[in-house]
N, C-alpha and C positions, 0 to 999 in steps of 0.2 A: 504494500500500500504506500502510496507516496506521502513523502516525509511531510507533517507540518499541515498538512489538508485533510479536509472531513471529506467522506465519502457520501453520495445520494446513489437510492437505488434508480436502476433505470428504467423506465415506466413502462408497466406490463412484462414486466422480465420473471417473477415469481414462478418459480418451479414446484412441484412437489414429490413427493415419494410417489412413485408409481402403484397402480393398486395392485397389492397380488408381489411388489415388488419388493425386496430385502436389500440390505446395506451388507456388502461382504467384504469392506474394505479399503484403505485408502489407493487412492491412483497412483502410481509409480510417480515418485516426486521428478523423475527423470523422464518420464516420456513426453514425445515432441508432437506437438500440432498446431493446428493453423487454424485462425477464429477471424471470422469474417466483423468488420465493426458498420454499424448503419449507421451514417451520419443526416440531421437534418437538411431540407433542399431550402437554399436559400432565398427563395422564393415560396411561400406555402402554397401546395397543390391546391385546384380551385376546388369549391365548393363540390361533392357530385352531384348534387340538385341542381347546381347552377349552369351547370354546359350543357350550350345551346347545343339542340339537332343539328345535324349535317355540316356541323365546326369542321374548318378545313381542317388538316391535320397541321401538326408540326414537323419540322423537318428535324434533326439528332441534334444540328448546331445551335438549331432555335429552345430546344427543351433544355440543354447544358448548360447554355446561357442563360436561361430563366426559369428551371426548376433545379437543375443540378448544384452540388453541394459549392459552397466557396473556397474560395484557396485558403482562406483565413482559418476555416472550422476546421478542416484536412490538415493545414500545418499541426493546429492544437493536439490532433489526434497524434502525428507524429509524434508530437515535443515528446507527450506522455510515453509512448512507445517508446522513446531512447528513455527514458528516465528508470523505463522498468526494463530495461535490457531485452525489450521485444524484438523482431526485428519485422522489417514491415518490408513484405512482400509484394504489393501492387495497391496503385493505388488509383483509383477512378472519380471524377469529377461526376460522368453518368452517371454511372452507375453510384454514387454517393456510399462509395464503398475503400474503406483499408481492409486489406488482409493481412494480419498479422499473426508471427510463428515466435513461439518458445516455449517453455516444458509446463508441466504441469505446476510447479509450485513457484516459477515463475508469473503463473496467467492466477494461480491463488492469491496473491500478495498483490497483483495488479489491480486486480476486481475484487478483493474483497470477498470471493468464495470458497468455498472447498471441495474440492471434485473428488467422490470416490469410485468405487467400484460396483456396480448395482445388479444384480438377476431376476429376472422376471421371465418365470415360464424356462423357455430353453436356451437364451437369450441375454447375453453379459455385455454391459455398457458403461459408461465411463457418464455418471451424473451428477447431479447438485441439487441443494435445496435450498429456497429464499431466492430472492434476488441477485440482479449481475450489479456491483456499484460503480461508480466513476468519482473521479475529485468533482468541485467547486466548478473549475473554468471549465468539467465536460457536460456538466448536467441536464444544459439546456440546447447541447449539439447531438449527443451521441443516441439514437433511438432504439438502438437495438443491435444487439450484440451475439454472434450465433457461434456454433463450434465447442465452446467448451463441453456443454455435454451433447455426447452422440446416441442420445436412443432414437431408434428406430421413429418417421411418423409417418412418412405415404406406404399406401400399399400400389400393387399395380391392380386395374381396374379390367378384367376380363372374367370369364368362363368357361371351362373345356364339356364339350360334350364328348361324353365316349361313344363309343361308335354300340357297345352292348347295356348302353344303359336302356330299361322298359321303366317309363313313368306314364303313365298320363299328360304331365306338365311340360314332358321331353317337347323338344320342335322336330320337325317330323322330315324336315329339309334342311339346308343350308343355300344360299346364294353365292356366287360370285362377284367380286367387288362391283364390277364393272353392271351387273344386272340392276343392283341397290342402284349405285348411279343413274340408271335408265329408268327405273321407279321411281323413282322421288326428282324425272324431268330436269338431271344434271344437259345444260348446256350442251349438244353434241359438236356443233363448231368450234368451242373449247379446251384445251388441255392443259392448260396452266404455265404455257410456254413463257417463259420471259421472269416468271415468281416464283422464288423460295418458301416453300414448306418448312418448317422449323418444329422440331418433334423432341421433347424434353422426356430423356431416359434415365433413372437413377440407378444404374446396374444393368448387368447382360449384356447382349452384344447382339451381332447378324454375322452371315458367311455371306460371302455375295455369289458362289456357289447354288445357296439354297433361294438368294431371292432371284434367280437367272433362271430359276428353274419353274420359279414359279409365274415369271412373267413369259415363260417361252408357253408355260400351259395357257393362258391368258391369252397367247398372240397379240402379247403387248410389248411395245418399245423398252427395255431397260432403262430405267430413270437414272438420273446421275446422284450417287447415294454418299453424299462426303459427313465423316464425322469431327466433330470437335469435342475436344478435352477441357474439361470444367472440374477444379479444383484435383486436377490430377489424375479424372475419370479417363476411362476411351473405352472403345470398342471390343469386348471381353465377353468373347462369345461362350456357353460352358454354363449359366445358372438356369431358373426356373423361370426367371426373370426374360429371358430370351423371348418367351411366347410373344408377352407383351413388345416386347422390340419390332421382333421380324412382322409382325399384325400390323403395329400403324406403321410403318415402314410399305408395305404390301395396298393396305388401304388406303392409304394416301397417294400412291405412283400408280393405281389401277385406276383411280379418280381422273387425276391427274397426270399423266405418262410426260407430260413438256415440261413440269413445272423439276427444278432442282431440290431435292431433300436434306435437309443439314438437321445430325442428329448431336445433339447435346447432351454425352455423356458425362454425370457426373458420379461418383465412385458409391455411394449409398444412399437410403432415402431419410438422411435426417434430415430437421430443416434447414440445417446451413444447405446442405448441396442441393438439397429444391429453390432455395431463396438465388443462390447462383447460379444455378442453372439457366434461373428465367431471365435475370437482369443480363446473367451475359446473352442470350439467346435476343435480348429487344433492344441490347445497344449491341448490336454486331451491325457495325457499319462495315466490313467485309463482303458477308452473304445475302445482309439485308432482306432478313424473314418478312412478310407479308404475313402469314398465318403463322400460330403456333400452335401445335397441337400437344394438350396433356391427358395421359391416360392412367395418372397416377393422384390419388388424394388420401383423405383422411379422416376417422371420426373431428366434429367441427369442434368440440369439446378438449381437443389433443394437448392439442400444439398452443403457445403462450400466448398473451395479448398482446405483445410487441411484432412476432413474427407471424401474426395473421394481420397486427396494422403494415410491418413492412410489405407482406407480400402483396395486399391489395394495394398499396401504393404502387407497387410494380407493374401490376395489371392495372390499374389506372394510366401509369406511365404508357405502356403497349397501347391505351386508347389516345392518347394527348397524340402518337407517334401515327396511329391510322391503321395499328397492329392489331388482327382479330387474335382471341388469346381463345381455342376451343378445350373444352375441360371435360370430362367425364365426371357424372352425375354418381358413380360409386354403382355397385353391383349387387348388394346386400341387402335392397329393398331402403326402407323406413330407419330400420335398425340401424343401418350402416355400419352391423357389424357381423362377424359368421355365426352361425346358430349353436355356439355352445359358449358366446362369449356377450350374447345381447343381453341388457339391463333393463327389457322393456318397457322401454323409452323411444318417444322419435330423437332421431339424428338427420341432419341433413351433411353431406361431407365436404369439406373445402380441400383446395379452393372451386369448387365448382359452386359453393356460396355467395363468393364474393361478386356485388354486384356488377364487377367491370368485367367477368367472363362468362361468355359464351356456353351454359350449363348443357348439355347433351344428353340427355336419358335415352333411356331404351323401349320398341315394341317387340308386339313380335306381329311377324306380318304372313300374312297368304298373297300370291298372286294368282292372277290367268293372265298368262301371255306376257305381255309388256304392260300389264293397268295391274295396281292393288286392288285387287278382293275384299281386303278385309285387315283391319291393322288394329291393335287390341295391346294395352299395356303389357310387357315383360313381367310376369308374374308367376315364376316355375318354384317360387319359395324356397325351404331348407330340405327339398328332397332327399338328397346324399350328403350325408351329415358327415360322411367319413371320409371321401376325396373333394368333398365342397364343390363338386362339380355344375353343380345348380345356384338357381341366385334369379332378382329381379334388378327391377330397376332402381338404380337409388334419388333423390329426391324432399322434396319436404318443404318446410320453412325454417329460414334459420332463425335461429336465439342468438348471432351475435350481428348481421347486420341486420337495418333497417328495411321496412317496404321503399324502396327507392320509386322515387315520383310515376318511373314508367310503367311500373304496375300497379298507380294507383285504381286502377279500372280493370283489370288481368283477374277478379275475383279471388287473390292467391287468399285460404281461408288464416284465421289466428293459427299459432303454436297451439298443438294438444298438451303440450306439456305444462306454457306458461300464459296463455291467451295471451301473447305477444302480436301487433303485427311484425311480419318481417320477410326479408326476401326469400319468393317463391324459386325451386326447382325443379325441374328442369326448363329450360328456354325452348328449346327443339328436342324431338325426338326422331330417333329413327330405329329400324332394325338391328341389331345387336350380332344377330348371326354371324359369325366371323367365315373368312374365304378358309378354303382349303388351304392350312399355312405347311410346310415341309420343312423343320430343323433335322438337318443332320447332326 
């Protein structure tokens, strides 16, 4: 802790013991990592009531200049950093971000916490409890602070059907990417030629192998599939996590075969690598995404009030930018969670909450021919309790934001939990059905 100054906690940073979760020790005073720090934009983002429809967008140098962080507030962040023997890794005006590395009982003495060693389930994590502090000169700059502890918070958002599962609830087909597109009257003079896809991965990988194979069954063009490294991640083909990769990988380039795919790997799904994932993913003036697609979230209840205020400010950023940010509405129905761990409670999952994204649920659909039949909510429940292979749609209202102006008319009903209003999910729906995926 720095010599001579009081420390302030930094607002919504409050952790707690995990539930189900036990303390089994301190954190190796010796081991090294990197903690992301959010600083204030020195410009306060506008109002979200107050942005007028069809706002031009802003351009990278117009938002940097007038939302991004100042060089005054980033120096101060530095100072501190050399005073605590941090050392500071990259440093972004946009992104209103320092990343900064040094060991554990250095980042204790800095923040004013104590990180130990935590188990929950099968599952060992490096966590904290209370607040992250700062001195006097940070209190009113630094918003949020990510990294120190690493438990787990998104999951990834799909469902496997087996090919010998008998339910009732089972779907009875599967579609190909390209048919869903023609259902739901995607643009056929279209291909997305000329725009970047931006698809945020927290884990797994792709073979380009498997997705060559699956676009030669398609008799579709191979899209151009480049990856980028976010806080150390890449392309690491080999986990469970892969399904969800090579999917929206597959469903995005069968949509779209012109447009360029840029996957934003970042190495796990805690919220420092989600919170960087995005920021880097909507100030990449490089690839310059147009769309972002996430297919990974989280009970809304999780994750802190600091890093669901940073990441909606991020996905507000992505709007000020003219960036669609599309999110998956979560898998697990209401509960938004698997049937041997719900509280019977509604949940709605973020960020598919957060008013500035794009929420995505699921049906499930019948066709004749080239026209929908028949399109009916995703609703197969907790069928297979023991490979989780089943699941609906997830959705709800949320308990932590507001009913945002544009559904003040959208009938979204109160919380059953808290007769709250608040914002309704999903935005759009479609078919869920995933294409025939091929991991070797």
């Amino acid at each position: 802790m720095a010599s001579g100054k009081s420390m302030h906690p930094v607002r919504g940073s409050e952790r707690h013991l995990l539930k189900g979760a036990s303390v089994v020790g301190p954190a190796p005073a010796n081991e090294r990592l990197d903690v992301t720090v959010r600083v204030r934009p020195r410009t306060p983002l506008p109002d979200p009531q107050a942005v007028a429809a069809g706002q031009a967008p802003m351009s990278h140098d117009e938002y940097e200049q007038t939302f991004g962080a100042s060089p005054q507030d980033l120096a101060k962040v530095e100072a501190f950093a050399k005073a605590n023997n941090l050392s500071i890794i990259e440093t972004s005006p946009a992104r209103r971000t320092v990343i900064l590395s040094g060991t554990v009982a250095e980042f204790d003495k800095a923040f004013g916490v104590t990180l130990q060693r935590h188990e929950h389930a099968d599952v060992t994590f490096r966590g904290r409890t209370g607040p992250v502090n700062v001195p006097d000169d940070l209190k009113d700059i630094v918003e949020g602070v990510f990294g120190l502890d690493d438990r787990p918070f998104a999951k990834p958002h799909y469902t496997i059907r087996h090919s010998d599962q008998k339910t009732p609830h089972a779907a009875t087909s599967t579609f190909e990417a390209t048919q869903v597109a023609q259902l739901y009257n995607f643009p056929p003079g279209l291909n997305g030629q000329g725009q970047t896809i931006g698809i945020i991965e927290l884990g797994g990988g792709y073979r380009p192998a498997d997705l060559r194979a699956f676009f030669n069954r398609e008799h579709l063009p191979m899209p151009r599939v480049l990856s980028v490294s976010v806080d150390g991640g890449g392309n690491h083909p080999g986990a469970d996590a892969d399904v969800e990769v090579v999917l929206d990988i597959e469903v995005a380039g069968a949509a779209a075969p012109g447009a360029t795919i840029v996957v934003y790997f970042a190495p796990d799904a805690t919220d420092q690598s989600f919170l960087d994932a995005l920021t880097q993913a909507i100030h990449d003036r490089v690839h310059n995404p147009s769309v972002i697609s996430i297919s990974w979230g989280g009970l809304e209840q999780g994750p802190t009030v600091s890093f669901q205020q940073q990441f909606n400010q991020a996905l507000q950023t992505a709007s000020l930018l003219g960036i669609t940010v599309c999110v998956a509405a979560g898998d697990n129905g209401a509960a938004d969670l698997g049937p041997n761990e719900w509280d019977k409670a509604a949940h709605a999952d973020f960020p598919a909450s957060s008013p500035f994204a794009l929420a995505c649920g699921g049906t499930n659909l019948k066709a004749s021919g080239t026209t929908i039949a028949q399109e009916t909510v995703w609703n197969q429940g907790f069928a297979d309790t023991q490979n989780d292979s089943f699941g609906s749609t997830g959705g709800g209202v949320s308990e932590v934001f507001p009913l945002p102006s544009w559904q003040a008319h959208a009938g979204v009903p109160k919380s059953v939990n808290s007769g709250n209003a608040g914002r309704g999910v999903p935005d759009v729906r479609a078919t869920p059905t995933p294409p025939r995926v091929t991991i070797s």
